[in-house]
N, C-alpha and C positions, 0 to 999 in steps of 0.2 A: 427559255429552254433550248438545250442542242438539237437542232432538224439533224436528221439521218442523212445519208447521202440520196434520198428519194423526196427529200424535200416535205419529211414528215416529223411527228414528235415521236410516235411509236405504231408498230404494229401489232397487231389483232390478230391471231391465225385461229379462227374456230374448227377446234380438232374434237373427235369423238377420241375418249384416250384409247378405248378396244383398237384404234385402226391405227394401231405403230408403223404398220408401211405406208403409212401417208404421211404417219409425223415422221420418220426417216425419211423421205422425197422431199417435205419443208424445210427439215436440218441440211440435205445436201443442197439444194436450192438456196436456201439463205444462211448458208453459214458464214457469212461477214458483216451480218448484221443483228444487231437487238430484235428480238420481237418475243411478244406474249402469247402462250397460248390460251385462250378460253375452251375451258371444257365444256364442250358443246354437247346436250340435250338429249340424252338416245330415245328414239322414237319409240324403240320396243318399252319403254317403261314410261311412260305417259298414260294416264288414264282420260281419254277422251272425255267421257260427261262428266266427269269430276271436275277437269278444266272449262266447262260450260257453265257447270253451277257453282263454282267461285269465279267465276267473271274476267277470270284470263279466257277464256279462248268463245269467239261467235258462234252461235249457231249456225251459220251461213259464212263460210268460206270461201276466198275465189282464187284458184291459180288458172292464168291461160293457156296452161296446157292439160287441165282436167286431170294433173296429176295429185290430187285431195287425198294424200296419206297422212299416216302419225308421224313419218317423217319429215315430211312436210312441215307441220305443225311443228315440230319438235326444231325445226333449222330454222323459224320465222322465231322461236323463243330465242334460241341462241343467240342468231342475230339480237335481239334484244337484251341479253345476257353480255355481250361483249359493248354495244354501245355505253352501258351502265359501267362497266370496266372502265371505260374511255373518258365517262364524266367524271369519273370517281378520282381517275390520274391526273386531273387539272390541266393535261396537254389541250394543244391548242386547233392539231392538227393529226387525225389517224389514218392510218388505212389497215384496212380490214380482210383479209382474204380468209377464203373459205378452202379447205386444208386442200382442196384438188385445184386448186386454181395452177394454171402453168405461167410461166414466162412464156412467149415468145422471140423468135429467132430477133428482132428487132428491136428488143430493150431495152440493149445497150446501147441503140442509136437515140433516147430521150435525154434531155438535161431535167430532169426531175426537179432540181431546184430552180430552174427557170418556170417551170410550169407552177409551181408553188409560189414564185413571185408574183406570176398572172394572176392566178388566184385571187392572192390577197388583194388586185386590185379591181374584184368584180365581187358583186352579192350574188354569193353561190351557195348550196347544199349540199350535194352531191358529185362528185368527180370520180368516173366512173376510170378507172386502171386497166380494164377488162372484162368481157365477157363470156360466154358460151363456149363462143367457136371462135379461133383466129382470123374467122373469113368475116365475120360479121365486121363490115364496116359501114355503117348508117349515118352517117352525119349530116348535122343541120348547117347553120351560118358559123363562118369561123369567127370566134368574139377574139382571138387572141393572137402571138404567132403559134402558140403551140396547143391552144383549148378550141374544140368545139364545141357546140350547143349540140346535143346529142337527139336522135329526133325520139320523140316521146310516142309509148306505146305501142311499137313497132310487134307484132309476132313474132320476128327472129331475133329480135333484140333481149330478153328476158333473159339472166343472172344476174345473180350477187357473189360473183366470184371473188373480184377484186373494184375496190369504189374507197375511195376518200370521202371523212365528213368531215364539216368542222363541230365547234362545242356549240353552236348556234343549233345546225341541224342534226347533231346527234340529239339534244336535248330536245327538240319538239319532238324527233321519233321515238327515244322512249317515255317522250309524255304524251304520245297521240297513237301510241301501238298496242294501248287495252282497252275494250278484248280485242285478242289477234281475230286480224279476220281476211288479210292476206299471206301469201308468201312473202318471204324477208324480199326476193328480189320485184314482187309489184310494189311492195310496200313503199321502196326508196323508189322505185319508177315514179309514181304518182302524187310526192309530195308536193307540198306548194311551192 
């Protein structure tokens, strides 16, 4: 398959379609490249115990910021909803953004397909593109010239903005994310 100029097969954008000025921000942000949108999950139309007693969603929930809404819920399905996208397209390599996700002033200084070389010579999961805030920079031991092991479980560390998986680790998380019983972004924090 053609990697993109980011060192991927394709991407993921999880957009609420109601929120056109965000998929307008996407489109002018990435209009030189391919990407898919997934219609992502609106929280106002979810029925909570309905998703408890068919066995998509836990009785018990946990996001570290005590923020437990339907929206919530509803962005931990999507997320799940776009990995399924990704096994489904036989690609090899995704990334994934969630439709607010920004660039930073800095991202044109990464070789993206050198990072995706590294990559593929380390057993990894998760490669995380971005988080939160532009300030968050937490990093563990540099395993590469250009990857680090990122430190796990941090408090200011948490989103699922933007993260790469491969088909390995997309496929155990949507076959180990029923019933949801995290947020999409602990969910990919704490896998194995």
């Amino acid at each position: 398959m053609k990697k993109t100029d980011l060192g991927i097969d394709k991407i993921y954008v999880i957009n609420l379609p109601k929120r056109q000025d965000r998929r307008d921000e996407v489109e002018s942000e990435l209009s030189r490249l391919e990407y898919h949108y997934i219609n992502a999950i609106d929280g106002m139309e979810i029925d909570i115990p309905k998703l408890i007693l068919n066995g998509t969603l836990n009785e018990s929930f946990y996001d570290p910021k005590g923020m437990v809404n339907k929206n919530v819920v509803a962005c931990a399905l999507s997320h799940r909803k776009a990995w399924k996208a990704f096994l489904d397209s036989g690609d090899e390599v995704g990334l994934f953004l969630e439709d607010d996700a920004m660039p930073t002033w800095h991202i044109h200084s990464y070789d993206f397909n050198a990072v995706r070389n590294e990559l593929d010579t380390l057993d990894w999961g998760v490669c995380w593109y971005g988080k939160w805030a532009p300030d968050i920079d937490i990093l563990g031991p540099q395993l590469t010239d250009n990857i680090y092991q990122g430190e796990e479980n941090n408090r200011f560390n948490y989103a699922a903005h933007s993260y790469l998986l491969n088909k390995k680790s997309a496929k155990w998380f949507y076959n180990n994310s029923l019933p949801i019983n995290y947020a999409a972004d602990i969910r990919l924090e704490i896998s194995p």
